[in-house]
N, C-alpha and C positions, 0 to 999 in steps of 0.2 A: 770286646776291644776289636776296632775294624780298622784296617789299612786301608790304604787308599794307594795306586797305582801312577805313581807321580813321575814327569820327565824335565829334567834340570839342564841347560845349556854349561853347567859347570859340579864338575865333582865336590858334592855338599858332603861336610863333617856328617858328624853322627848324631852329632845336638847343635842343634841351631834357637837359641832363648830368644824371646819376645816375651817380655813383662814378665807376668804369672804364666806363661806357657811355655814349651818347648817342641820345638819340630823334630822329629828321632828321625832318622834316612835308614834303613837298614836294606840288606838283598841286592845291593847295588849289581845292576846289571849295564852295561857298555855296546852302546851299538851304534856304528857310521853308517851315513844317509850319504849314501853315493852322490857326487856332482849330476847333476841334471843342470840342463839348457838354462842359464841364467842365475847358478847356482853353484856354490862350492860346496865340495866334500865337508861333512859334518857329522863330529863326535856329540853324540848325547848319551845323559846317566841317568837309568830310570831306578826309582828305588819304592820302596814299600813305606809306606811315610804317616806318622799319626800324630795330632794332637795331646800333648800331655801337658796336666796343672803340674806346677812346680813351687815349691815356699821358696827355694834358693837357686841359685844360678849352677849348680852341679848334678852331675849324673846319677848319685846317689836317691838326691830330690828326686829325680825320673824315675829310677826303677823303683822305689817306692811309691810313686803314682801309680806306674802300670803293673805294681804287685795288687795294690787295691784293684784298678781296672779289671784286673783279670780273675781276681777272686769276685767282683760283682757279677760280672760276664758269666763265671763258672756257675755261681747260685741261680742265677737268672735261666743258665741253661737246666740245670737241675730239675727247677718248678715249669719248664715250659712242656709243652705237646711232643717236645723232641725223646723226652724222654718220658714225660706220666701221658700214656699213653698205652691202653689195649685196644683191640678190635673183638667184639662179641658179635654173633652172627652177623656179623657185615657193617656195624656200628663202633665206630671210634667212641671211647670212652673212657673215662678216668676214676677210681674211686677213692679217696684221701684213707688215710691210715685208719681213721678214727670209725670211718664206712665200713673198711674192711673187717673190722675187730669188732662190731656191731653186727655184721651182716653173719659173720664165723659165730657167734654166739646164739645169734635167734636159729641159726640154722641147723646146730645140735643140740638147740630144745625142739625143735622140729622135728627134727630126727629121735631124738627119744621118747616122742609121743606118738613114735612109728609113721609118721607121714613117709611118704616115697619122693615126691615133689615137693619143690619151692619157689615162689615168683618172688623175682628180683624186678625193682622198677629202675628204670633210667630215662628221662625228660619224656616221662608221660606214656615210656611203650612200657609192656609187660613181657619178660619173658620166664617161661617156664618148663625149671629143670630139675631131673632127677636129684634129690640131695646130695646122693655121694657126688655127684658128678663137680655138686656146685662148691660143696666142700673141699675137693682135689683144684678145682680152678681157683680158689679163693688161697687157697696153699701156694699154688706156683706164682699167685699175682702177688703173694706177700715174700717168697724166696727173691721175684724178679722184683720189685722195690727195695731187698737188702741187697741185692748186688749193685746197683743202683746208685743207693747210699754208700755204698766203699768205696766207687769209682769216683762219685763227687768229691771222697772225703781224701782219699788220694792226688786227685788235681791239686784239691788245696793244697793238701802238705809237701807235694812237688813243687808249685807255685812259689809257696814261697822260700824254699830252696835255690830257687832259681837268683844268680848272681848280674849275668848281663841282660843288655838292652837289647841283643838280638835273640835270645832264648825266649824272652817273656814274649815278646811279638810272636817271632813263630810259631809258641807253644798250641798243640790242637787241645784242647778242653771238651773235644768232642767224641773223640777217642776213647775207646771202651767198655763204652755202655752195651750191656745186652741186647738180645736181635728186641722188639716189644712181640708180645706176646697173641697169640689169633686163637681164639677158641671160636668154635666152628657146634653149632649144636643140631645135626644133623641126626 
């Protein structure tokens, strides 16, 4: 959900409908334009302003919308680079759960057939590290994927606690996520 930075010659409501949609104004901020040479003093109200679908002509229909809106926004943010994201020797990369619980497995039968080392691929490079090593990194990158998942799963259940038009707008859904993670194979 993205505001946009809008400035109105007249102090707009908080819902302004047009068909299936509604203009939300929130953050209103107040600032006069001094007279200048061929000009008079002027009030303008700049507000934080979004687009919302609506089935009916009330506020209700709104924050229902931008409940949805912002639970999309939140999942969205979730599966993006913002957050599945590590750095391994200097390479951004991602592994999906199903890689991670694949790669934990081959990796202590590797290990119990005494191997010392293990090559891991990512888009065509090879890297190669000491087991325990890759076993303790494959550990922290599955604790920082559940912390991950509680902070998604918290936005939600805050979300949609949320009652007005100016909470849902404000709200940051970006908030809380762990630092990502840098393993360094030096």
């Amino acid at each position: 959900m993205k505001t946009e930075r809008n400035e109105f010659d007249v102090c707009m409501p908080l819902i302004t409908y047009s068909g299936k949609k509604a203009l939300v104004c929130v953050n209103e901020e107040t600032v006069t334009y001094p007279a200048m040479e061929g000009t008079v003093e002027r009030t303008a109200y700049i507000y934080d302003t979004l687009w919302a679908d609506c089935d009916t002509n009330d506020e209700e229909s709104v924050r229902k919308s931008l409940v949805r809106e912002l639970e999309k926004s939140i999942k969205e943010y979730d599966v993006s680079d913002h957050v599945n994201e590590f750095t391994l020797a200097g390479k951004k990369m991602w592994l999906s759960k199903e890689m991670r619980v694949g790669l934990m497995n081959s990796i202590n039968i590797e290990k119990s057939t005494k191997k010392t080392d293990t090559v891991l691929w990512f888009e065509g490079i090879n890297y190669t590290i000491p087991i325990d090593v890759a076993l303790q990194m494959l550990a922290q990158l599955e604790l920082y994927a559940l912390l991950c998942y509680n902070v998604t799963q918290q936005h939600l259940s805050e979300v949609s606690g949320l009652s007005t038009l100016e909470e849902l707008i404000n709200y940051d859904y970006t908030r809380g996520y762990p630092s990502k993670l840098v393993f360094n194979l030096d």
